[in-house]
Structure formats: structure tokens, C-alpha cells
Z-matrix of the N, CA and C atoms (Angstrom, degrees):
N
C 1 1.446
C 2 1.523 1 108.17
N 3 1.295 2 132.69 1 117.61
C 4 1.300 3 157.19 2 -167.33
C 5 1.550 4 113.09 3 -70.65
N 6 1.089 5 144.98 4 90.77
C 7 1.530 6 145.80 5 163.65
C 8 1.132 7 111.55 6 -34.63
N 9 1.302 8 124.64 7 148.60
C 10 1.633 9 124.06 8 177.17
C 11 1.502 10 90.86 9 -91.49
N 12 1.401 11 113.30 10 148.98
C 13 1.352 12 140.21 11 -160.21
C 14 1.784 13 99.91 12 -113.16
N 15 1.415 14 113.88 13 127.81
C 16 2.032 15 116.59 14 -165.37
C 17 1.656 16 64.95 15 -112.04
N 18 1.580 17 107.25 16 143.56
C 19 1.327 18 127.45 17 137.90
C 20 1.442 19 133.54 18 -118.96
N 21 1.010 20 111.96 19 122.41
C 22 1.746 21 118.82 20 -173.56
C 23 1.485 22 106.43 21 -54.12
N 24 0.926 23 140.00 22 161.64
C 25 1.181 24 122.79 23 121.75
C 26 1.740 25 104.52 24 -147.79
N 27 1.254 26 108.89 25 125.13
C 28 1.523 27 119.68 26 -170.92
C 29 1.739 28 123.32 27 -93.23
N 30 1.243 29 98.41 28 150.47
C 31 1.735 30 108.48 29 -166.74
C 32 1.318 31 103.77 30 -121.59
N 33 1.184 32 122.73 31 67.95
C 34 1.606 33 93.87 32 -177.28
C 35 1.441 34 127.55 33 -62.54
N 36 1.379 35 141.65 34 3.66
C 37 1.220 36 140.78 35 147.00
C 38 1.305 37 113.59 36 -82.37
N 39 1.105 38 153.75 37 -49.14
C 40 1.168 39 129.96 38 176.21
C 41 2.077 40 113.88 39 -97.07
N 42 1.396 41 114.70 40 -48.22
C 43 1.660 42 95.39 41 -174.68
C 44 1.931 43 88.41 42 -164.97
N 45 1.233 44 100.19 43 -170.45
C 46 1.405 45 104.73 44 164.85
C 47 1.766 46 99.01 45 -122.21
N 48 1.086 47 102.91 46 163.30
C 49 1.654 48 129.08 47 -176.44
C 50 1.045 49 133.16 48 -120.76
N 51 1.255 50 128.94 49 113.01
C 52 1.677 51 122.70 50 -160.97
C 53 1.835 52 106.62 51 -110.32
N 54 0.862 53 131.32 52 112.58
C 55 1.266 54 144.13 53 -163.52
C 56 1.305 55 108.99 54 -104.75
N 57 1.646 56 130.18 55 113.38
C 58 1.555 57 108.80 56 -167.83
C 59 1.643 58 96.59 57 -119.12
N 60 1.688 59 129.10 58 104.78
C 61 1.364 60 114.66 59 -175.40
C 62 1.529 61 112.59 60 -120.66
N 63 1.724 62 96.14 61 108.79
C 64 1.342 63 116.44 62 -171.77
C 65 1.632 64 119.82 63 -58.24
N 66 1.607 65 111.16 64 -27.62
C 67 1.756 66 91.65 65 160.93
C 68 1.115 67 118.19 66 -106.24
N 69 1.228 68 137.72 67 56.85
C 70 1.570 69 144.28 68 146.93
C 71 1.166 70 117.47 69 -119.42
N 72 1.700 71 107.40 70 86.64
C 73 1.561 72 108.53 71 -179.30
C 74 1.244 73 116.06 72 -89.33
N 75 1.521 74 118.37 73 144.59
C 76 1.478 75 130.44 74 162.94
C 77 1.613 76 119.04 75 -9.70
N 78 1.257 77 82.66 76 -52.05
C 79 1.976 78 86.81 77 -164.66
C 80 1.261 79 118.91 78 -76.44
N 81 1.613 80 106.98 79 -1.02
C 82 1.597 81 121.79 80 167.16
C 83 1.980 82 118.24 81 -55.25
N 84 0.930 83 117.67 82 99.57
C 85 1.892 84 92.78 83 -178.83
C 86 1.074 85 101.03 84 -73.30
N 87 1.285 86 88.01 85 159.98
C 88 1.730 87 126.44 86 -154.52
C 89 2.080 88 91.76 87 -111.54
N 90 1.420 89 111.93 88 10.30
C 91 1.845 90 97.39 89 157.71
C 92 0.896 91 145.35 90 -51.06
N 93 0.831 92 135.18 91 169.09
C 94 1.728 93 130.29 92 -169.98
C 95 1.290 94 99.85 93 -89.42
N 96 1.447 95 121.25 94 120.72
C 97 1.819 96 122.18 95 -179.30
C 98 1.023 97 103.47 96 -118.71
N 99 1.475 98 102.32 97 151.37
C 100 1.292 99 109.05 98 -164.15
C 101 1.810 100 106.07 99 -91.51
N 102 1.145 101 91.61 100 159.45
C 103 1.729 102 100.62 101 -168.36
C 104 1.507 103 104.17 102 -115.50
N 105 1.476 104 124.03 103 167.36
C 106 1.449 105 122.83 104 -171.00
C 107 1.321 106 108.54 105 -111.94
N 108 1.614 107 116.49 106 118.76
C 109 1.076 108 96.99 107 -178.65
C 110 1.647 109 102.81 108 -110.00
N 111 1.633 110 107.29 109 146.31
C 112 1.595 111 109.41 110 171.47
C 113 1.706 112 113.39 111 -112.26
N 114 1.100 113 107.06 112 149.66
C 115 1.470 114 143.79 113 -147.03
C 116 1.636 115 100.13 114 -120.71
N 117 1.281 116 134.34 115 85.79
C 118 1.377 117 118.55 116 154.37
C 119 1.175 118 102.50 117 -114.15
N 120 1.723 119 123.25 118 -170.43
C 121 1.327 120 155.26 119 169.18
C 122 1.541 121 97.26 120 -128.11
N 123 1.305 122 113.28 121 129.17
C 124 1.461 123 99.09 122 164.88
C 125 2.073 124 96.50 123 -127.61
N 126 1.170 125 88.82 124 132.10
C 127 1.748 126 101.38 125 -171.44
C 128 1.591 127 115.77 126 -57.63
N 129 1.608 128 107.44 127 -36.44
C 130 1.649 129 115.04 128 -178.84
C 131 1.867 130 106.47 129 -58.98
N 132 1.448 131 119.21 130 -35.82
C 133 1.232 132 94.43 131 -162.31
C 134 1.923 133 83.23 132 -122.41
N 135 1.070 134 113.13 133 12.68
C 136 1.688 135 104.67 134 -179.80
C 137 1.016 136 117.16 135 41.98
N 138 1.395 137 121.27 136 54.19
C 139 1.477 138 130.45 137 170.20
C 140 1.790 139 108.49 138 -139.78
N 141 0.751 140 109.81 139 151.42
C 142 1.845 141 127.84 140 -170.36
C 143 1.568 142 84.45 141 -91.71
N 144 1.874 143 109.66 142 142.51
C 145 1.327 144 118.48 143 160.34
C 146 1.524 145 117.82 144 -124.56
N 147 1.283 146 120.70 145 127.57
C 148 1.303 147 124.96 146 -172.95
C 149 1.317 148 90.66 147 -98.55
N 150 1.673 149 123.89 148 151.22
C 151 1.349 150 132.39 149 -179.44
C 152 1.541 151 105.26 150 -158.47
N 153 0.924 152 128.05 151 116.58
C 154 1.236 153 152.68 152 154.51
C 155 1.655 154 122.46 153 -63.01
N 156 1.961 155 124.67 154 53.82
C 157 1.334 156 114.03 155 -149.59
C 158 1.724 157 92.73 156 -56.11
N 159 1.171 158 144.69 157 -69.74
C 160 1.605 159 148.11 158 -143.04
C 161 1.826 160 103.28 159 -43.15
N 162 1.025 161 118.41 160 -7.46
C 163 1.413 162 132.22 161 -162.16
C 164 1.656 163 109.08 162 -139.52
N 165 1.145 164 107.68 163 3.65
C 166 1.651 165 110.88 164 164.24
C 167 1.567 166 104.90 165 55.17
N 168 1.715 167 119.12 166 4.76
C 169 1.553 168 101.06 167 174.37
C 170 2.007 169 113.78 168 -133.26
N 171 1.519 170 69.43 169 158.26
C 172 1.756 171 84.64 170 -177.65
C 173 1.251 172 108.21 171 -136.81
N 174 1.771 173 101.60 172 176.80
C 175 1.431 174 111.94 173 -147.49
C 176 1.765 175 108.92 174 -157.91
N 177 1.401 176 106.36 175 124.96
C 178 1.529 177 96.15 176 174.05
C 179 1.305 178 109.11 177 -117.32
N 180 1.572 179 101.01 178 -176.19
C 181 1.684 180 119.11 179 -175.82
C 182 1.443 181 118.72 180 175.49
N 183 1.236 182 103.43 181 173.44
C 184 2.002 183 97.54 182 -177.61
C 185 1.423 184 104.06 183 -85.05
N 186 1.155 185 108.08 184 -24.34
C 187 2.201 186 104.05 185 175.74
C 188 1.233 187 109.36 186 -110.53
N 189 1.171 188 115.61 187 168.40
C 190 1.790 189 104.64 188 173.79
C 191 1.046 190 115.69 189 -110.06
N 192 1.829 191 121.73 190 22.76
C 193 1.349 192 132.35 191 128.97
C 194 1.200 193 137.54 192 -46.07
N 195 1.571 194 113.08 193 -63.37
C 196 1.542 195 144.64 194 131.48
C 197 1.586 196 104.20 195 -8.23
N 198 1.263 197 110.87 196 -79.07
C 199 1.793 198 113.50 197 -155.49
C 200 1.774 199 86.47 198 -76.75
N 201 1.841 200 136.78 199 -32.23
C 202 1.361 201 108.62 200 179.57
C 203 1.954 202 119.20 201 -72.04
N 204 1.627 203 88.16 202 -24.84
C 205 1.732 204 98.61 203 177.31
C 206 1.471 205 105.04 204 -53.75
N 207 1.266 206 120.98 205 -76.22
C 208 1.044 207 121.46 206 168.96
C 209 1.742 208 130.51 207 -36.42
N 210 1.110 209 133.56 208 -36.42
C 211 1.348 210 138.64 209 167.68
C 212 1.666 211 105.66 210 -67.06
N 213 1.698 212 127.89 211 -33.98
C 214 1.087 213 109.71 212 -175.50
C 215 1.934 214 94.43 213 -80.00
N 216 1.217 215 123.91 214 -43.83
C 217 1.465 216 110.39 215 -171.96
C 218 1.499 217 101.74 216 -53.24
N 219 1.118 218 136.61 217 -47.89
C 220 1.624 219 128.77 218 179.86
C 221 1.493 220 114.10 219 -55.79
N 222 1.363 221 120.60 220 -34.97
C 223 1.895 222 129.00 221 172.43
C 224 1.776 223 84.78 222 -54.51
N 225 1.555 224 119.77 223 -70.33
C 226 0.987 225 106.43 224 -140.81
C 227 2.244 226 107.55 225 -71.53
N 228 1.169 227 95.73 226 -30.56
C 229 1.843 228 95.11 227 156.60
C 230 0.874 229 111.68 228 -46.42
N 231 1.451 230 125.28 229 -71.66
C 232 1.304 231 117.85 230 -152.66
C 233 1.913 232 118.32 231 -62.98
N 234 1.146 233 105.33 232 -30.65
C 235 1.549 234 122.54 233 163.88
C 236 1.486 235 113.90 234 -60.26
N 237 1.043 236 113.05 235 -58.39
C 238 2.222 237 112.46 236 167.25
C 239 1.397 238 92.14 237 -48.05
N 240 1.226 239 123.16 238 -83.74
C 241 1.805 240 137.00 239 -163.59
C 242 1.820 241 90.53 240 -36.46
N 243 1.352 242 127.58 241 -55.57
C 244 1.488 243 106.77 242 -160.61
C 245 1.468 244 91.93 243 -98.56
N 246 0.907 245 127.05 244 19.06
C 247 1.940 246 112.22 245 162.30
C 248 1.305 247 101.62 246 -95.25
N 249 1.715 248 127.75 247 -39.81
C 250 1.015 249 121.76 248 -173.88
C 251 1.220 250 116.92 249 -81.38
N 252 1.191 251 128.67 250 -28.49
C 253 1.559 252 116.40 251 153.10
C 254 1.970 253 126.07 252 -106.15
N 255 1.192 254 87.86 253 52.44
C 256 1.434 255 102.44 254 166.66
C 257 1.368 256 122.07 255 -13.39
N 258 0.929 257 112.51 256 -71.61
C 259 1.727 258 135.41 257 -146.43
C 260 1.671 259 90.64 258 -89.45
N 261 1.296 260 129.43 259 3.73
C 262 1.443 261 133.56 260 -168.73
C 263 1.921 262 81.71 261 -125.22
N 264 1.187 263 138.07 262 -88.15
C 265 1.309 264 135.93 263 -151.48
C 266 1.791 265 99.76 264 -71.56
N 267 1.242 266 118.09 265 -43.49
C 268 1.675 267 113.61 266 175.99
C 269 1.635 268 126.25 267 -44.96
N 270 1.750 269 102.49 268 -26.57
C 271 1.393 270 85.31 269 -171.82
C 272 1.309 271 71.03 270 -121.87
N 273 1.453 272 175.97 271 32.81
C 274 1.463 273 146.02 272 119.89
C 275 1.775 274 123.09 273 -36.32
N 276 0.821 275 105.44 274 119.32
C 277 1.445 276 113.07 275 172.16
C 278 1.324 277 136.16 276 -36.72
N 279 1.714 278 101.82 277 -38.79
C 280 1.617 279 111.96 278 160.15
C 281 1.377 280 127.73 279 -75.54
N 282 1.579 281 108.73 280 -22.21
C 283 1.271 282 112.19 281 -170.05
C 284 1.872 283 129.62 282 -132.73
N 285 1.834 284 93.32 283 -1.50
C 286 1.449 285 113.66 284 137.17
C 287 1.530 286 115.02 285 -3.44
N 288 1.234 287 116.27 286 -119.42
C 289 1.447 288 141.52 287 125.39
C 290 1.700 289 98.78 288 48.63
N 291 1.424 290 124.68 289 -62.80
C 292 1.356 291 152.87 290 -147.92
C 293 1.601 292 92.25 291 -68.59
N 294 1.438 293 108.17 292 -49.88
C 295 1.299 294 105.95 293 -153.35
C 296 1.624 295 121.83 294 -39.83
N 297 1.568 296 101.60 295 -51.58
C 298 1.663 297 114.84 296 -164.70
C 299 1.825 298 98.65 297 -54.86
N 300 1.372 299 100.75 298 -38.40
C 301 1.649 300 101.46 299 -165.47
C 302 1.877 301 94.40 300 -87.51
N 303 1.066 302 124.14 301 -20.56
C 304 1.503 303 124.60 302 179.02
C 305 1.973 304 96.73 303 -69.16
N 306 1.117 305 123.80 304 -35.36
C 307 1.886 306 116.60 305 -159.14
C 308 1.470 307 88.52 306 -105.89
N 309 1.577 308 132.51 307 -4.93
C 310 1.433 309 128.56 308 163.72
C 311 1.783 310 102.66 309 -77.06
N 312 1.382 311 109.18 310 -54.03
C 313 1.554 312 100.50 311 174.09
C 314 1.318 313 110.24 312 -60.17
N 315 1.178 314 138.03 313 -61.92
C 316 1.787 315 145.65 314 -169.13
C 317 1.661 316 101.21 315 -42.52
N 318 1.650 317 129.74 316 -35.07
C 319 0.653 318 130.13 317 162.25
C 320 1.566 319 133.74 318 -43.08
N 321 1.311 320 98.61 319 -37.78
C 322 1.673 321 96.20 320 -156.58
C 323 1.302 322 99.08 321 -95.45
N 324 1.675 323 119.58 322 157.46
C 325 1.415 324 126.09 323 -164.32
C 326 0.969 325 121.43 324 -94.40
N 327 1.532 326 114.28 325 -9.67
C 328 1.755 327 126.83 326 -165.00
C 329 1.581 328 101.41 327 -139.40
N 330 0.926 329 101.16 328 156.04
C 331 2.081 330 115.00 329 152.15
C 332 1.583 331 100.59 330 -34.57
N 333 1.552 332 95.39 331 -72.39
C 334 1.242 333 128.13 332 -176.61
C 335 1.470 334 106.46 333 -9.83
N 336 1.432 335 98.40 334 -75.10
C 337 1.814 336 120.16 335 176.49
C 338 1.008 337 112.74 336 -57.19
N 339 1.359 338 117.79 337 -36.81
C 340 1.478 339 106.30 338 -177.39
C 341 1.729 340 116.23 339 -84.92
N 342 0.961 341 116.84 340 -23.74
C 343 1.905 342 125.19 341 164.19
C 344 1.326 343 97.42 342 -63.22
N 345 1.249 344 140.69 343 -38.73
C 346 1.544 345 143.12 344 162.98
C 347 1.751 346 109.95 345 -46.65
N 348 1.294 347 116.41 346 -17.07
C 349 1.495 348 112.70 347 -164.69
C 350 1.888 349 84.10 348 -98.24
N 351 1.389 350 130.82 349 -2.11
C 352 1.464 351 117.58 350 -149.96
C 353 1.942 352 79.97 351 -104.87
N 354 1.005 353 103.75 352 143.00
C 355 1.116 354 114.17 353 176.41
C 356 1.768 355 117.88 354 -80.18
N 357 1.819 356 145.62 355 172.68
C 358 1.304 357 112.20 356 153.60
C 359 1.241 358 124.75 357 -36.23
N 360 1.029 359 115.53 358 164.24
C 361 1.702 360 125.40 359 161.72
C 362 2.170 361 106.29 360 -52.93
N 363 0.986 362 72.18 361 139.65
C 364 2.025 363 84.61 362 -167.87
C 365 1.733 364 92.44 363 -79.69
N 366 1.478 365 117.24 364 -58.30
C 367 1.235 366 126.69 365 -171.32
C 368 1.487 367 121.97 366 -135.25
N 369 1.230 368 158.51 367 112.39
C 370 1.798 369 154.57 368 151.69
C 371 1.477 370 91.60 369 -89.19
N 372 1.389 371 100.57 370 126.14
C 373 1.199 372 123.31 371 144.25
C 374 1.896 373 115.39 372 -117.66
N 375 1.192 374 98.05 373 140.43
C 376 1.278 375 116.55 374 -173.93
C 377 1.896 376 124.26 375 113.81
């Protein structure tokens, strides 16, 4: 049976914040998991789309270097954006869920590491 897990997260200009999120238990590891990354071409706009479904985001470009570069700088936003408002994305319903794979990205020290969290390409079409 899983303890509910308090997370701090502190302001020293304005207060500290106590965040209490009842489905993220302790005994969950906190490893680095791997995430899915998808790979299309779509012919109408001739640009490659990298998509990340577990994280609801995607990303284009003219290479599918380009559209994965870009998808890891958006992993790594979107991970600042939901640490810094915690207590807003932790208990939403859509984005709950996020956390385990949100403190696997927050983790890593580089791009580098974090393109390491993208798994092969799932699918290319084109």
C-alpha cells in the first residue's frame, strides 16, 4: 500500500508550497524511461514530425533531425513549465500521469540525455 508523497516546492520571494499527490507513490522508480518517439514525413507541408505521444507533444522541421532537435527542446520546456507550476499540472487529470516521465526528463543534464530518454522511432512513414 503506497503512501501519499508531500512535495515542497519553495519560493523564496513569495512563500513555500506544499503539494500533496496521492497517485505518485514512493515505490514508483524514479529511472529514466524511455519515451516513444514518432517519426513521420507528411508530403502537404514537406516537413518530418517528431511526436512524443506519452507527453501529448509534437514537433516539425525540414529534417527529422530538425523536427527531433526541436521535440527534445519542447520535452525539456515542458518539464521546467510543469515543475514550476506543480500543484497546477500534478493534480490535472490530463497531465497527472506526466509526472514520473516529467522527474525522468528534470533529471537529465543535457539535450543529449534527454534524446537518450526517446526511444527508436515507433513508425516513418514516407
Amino acid at each position: 500500500q503506497g503512501e501519499e508523497l508531500v512535495v515542497v516546492k519553495a519560493n523564496v520571494v513569495e512563500h513555500v508550497k506544499m503539494v500533496i499527490l496521492p497517485k505518485f507513490q514512493p515505490s514508483q522508480p524514479l529511472v529514466k524511461k524511455k519515451l516513444t518517439l514518432e517519426l513521420e514525413y507528411d508530403p502537404e507541408t514537406h516537413q518530418y514530425v517528431a511526436a512524443c505521444p506519452e507527453l501529448d507533444l509534437a514537433t516539425a522541421g525540414d529534417r527529422e533531425e530538425e523536427a527531433v532537435e526541436d521535440l527534445v527542446e519542447a520535452m525539456e520546456e515542458y518539464a521546467q513549465d510543469y515543475l514550476e507550476r506543480l500543484d497546477l499540472f500534478a493534480l490535472s487529470p490530463n497531465r497527472g500521469a506526466h509526472l514520473p516521465l516529467i522527474l525522468s526528463i528534470a533529471s537529465c543534464a543535457s539535450k543529449a540525455d534527454i534524446r537518450g530518454l526517446l526511444a527508436v522511432p515507433l513508425k516513418r512513414i514516407g
